[in-house]
ZANU-607217 format. One record per atom (N, C-alpha, C, O): residue number from 0; atom name; z, x, y. Coordinates in steps of 0.001 Angstrom, whole numbers. Last residue first. Example, Ala and Ser with C-alpha at 12.3 -4.5 7.8 and 13.67 -1.06 7.14 Angstrom:
[1, 'N', [7080, 12850, -2250]] [1, 'CA', [7140, 13670, -1060]] [1, 'C', [7870, 12900, 30]] [1, 'O', [8039, 13409, 1138]] [0, 'N', [7800, 13190, -5690]] [0, 'CA', [7800, 12300, -4500]] [0, 'C', [7800, 13200, -3300]] [0, 'O', [8465, 14236, -3319]] 
***
This chain:
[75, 'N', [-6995, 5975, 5115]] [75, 'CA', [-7990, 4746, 5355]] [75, 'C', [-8736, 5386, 6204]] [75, 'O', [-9708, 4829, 6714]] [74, 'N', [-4835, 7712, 5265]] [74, 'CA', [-6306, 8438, 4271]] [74, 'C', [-7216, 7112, 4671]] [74, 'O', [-8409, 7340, 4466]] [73, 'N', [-2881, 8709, 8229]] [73, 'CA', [-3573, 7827, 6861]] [73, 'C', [-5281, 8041, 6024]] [73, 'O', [-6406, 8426, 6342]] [72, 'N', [-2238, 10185, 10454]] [72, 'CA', [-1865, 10702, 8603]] [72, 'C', [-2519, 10017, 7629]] [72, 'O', [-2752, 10420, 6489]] [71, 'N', [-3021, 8794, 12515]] [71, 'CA', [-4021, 9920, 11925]] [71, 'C', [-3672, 11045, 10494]] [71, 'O', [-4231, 11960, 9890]] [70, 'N', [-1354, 6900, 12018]] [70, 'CA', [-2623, 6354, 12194]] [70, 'C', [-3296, 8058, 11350]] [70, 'O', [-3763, 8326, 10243]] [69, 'N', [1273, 6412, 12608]] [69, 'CA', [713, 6424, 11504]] [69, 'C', [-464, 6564, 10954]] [69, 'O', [-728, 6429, 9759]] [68, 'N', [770, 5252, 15978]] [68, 'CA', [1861, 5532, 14650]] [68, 'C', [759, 5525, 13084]] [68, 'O', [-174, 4801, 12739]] [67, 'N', [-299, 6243, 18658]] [67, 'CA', [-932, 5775, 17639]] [67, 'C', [-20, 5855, 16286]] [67, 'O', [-336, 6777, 15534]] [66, 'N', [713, 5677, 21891]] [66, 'CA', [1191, 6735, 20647]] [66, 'C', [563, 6038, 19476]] [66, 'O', [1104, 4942, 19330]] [65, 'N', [-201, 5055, 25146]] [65, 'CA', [-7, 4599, 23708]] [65, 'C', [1, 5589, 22864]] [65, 'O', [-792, 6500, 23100]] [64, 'N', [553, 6656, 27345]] [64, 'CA', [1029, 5270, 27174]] [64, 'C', [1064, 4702, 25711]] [64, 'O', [1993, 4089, 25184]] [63, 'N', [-1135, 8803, 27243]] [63, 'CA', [481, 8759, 27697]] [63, 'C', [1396, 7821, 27581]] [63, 'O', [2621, 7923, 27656]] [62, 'N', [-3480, 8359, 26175]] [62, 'CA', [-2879, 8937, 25192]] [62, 'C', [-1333, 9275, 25843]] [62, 'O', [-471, 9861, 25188]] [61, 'N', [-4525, 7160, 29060]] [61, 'CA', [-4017, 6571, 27859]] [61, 'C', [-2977, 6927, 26810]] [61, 'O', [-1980, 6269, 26515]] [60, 'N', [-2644, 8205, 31872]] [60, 'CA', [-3396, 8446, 30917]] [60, 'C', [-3350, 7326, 29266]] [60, 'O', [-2369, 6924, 28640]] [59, 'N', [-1838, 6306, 34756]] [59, 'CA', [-1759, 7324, 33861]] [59, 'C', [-2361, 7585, 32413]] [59, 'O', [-2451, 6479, 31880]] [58, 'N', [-2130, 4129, 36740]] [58, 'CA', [-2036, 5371, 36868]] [58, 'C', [-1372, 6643, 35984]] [58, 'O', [-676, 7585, 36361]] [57, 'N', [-1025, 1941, 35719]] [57, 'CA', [-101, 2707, 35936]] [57, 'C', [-626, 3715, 36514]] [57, 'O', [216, 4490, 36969]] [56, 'N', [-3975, 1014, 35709]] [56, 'CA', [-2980, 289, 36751]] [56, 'C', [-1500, 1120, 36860]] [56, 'O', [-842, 1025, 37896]] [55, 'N', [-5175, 2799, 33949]] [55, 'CA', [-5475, 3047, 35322]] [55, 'C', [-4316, 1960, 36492]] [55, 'O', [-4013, 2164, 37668]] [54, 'N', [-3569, 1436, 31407]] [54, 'CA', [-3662, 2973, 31916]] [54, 'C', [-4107, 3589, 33454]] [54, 'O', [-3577, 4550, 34010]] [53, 'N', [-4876, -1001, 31558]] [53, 'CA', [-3397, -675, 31563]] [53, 'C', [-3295, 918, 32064]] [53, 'O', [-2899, 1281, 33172]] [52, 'N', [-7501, -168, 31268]] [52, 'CA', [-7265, -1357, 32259]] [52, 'C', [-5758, -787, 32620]] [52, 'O', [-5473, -250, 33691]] [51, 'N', [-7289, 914, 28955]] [51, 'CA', [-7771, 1493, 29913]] [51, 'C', [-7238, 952, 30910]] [51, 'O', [-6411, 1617, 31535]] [50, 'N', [-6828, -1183, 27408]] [50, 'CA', [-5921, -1, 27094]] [50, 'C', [-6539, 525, 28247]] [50, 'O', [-5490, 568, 28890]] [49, 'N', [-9190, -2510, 27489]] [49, 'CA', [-7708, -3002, 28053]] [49, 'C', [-7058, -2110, 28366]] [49, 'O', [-6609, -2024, 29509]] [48, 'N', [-11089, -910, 26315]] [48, 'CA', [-11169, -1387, 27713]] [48, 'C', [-9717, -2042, 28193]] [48, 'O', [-9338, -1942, 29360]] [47, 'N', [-9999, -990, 23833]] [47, 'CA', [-9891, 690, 24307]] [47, 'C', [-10462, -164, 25959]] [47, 'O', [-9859, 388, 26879]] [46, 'N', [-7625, -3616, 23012]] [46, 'CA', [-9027, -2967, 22835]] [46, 'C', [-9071, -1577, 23423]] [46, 'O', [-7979, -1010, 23466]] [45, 'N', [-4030, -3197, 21812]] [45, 'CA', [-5270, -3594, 22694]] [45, 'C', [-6851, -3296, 22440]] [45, 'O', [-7105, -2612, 21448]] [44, 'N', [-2853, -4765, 18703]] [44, 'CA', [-3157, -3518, 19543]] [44, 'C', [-4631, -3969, 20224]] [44, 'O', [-5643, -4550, 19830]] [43, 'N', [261, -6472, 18451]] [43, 'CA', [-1378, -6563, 19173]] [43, 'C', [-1659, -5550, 19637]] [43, 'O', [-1153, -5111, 20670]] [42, 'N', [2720, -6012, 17858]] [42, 'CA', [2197, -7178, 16990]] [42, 'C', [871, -6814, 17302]] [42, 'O', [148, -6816, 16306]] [41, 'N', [4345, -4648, 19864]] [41, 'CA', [3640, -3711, 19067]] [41, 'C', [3273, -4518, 17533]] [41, 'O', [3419, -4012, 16420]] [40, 'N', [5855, -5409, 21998]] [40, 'CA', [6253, -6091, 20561]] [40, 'C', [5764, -4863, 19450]] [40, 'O', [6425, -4323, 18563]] [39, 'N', [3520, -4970, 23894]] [39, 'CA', [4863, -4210, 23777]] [39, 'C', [6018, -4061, 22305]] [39, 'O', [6658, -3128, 21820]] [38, 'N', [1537, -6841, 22899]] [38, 'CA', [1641, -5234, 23137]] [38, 'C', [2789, -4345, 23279]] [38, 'O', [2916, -3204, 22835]] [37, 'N', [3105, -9308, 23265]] [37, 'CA', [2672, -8664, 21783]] [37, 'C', [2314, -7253, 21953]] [37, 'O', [2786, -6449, 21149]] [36, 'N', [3631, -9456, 26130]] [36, 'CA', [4285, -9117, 25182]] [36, 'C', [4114, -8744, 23523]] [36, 'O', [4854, -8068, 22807]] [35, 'N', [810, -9015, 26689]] [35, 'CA', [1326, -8170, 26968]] [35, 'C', [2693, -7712, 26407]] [35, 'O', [3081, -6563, 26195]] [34, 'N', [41, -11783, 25611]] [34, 'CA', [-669, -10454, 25480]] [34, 'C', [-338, -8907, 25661]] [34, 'O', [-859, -7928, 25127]] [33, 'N', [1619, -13392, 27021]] [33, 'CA', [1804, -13215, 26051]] [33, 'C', [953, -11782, 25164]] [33, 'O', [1404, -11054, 24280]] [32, 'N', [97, -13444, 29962]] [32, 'CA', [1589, -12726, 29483]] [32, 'C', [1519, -12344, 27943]] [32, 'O', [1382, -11169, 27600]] [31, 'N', [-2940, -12906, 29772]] [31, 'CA', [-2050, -13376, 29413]] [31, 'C', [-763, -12535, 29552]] [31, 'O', [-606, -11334, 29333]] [30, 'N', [-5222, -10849, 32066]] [30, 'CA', [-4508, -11284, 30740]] [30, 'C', [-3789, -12176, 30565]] [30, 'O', [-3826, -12733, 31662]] [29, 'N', [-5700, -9128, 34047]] [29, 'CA', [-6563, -9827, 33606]] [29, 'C', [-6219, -10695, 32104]] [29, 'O', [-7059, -11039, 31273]] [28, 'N', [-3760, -7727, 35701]] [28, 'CA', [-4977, -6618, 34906]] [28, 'C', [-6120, -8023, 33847]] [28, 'O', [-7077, -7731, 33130]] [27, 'N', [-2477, -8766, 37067]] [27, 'CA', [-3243, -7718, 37707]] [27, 'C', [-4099, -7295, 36565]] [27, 'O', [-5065, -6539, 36669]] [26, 'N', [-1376, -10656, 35265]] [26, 'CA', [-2224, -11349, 36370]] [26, 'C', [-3180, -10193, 36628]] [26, 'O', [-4397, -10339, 36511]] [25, 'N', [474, -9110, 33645]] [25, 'CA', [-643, -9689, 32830]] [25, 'C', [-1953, -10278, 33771]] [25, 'O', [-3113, -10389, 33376]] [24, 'N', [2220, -8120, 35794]] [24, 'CA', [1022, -6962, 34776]] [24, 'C', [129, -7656, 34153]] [24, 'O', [-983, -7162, 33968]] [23, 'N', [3529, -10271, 36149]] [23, 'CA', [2903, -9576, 37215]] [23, 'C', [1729, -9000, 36761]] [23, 'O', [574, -9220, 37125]] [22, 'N', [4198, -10923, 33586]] [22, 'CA', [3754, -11856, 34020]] [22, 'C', [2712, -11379, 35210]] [22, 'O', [1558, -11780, 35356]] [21, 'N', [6254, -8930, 32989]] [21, 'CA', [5122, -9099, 32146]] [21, 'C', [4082, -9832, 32860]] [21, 'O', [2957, -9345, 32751]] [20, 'N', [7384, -7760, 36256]] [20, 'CA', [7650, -8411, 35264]] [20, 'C', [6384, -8800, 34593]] [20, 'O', [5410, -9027, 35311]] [19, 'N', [8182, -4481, 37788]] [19, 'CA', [7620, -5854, 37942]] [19, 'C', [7440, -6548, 36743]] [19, 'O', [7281, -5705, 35859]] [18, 'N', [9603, -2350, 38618]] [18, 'CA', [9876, -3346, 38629]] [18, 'C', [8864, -4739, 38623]] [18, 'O', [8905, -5730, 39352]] [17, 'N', [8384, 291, 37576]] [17, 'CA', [7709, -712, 39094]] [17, 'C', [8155, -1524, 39208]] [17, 'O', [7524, -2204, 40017]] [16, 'N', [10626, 867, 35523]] [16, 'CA', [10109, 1715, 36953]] [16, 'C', [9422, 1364, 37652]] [16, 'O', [9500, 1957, 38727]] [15, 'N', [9392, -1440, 34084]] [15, 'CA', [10372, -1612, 34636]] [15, 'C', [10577, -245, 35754]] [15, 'O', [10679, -576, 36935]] [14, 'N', [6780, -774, 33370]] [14, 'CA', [7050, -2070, 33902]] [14, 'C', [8439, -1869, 34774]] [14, 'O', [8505, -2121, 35977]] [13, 'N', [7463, 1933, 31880]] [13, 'CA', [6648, 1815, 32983]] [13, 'C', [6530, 321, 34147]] [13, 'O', [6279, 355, 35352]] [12, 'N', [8963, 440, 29536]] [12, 'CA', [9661, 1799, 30790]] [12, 'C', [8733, 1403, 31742]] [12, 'O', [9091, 510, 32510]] [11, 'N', [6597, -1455, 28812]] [11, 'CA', [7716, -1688, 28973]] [11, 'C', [8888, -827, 30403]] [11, 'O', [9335, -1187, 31492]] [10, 'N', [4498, 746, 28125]] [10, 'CA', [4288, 7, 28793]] [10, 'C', [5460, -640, 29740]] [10, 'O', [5480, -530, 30966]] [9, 'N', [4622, 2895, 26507]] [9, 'CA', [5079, 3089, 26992]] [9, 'C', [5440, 1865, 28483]] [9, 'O', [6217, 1996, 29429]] [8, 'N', [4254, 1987, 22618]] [8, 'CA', [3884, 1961, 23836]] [8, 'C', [4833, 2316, 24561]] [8, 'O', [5953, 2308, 24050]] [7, 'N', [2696, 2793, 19777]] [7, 'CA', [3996, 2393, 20543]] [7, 'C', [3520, 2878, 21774]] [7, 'O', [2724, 3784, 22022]] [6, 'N', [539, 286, 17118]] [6, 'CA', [580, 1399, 18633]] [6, 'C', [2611, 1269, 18766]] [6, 'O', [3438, 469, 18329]] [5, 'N', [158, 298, 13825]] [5, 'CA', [514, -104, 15429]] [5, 'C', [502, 1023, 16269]] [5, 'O', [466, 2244, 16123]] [4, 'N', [-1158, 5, 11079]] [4, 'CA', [-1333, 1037, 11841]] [4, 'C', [-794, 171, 13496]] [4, 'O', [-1610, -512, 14115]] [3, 'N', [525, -343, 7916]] [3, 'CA', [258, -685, 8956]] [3, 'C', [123, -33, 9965]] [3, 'O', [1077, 710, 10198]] [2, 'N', [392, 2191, 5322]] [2, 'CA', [1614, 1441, 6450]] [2, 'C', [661, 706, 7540]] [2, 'O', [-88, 1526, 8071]] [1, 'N', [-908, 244, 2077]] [1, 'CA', [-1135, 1192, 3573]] [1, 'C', [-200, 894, 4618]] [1, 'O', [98, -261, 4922]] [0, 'N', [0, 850, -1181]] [0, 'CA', [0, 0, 0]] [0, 'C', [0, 892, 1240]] [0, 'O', [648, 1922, 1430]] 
***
């Protein structure tokens, strides 16, 4: 059996050092709240244009925000 491949994110810290709430982040970048909480949840991994989206609204790099778990040990 394969571990499931999720993201961990940095999204959350970063929300809260701008203080602004899921709801704020989901308007500015084009989303649902709920979208954002499953991203954080780490239930929903984004597309690579979202993930971008998110990355340029913090102003910071993808590979700074999302950590790929498990991903590049797996033989799939």
């Amino acid at each position: 059996m394969s571990k499931s491949k999720t993201f961990n994110t940095k999204i959350k810290v970063l929300r809260t050092e701008k203080n602004i709430t899921q709801e704020q982040l989901a308007t500015c970048i084009g989303v649902s709240r709920g979208t954002i909480l499953e991203i954080e949840r780490g239930t929903f991994n984004p597309s690579l244009k979202l993930a971008f989206k998110i990355a340029q609204y913090f102003n910071e790099k993808i590979d700074d925000i999302f950590e790929l778990e498990g991903y590049l040990n797996s033989e799939d």
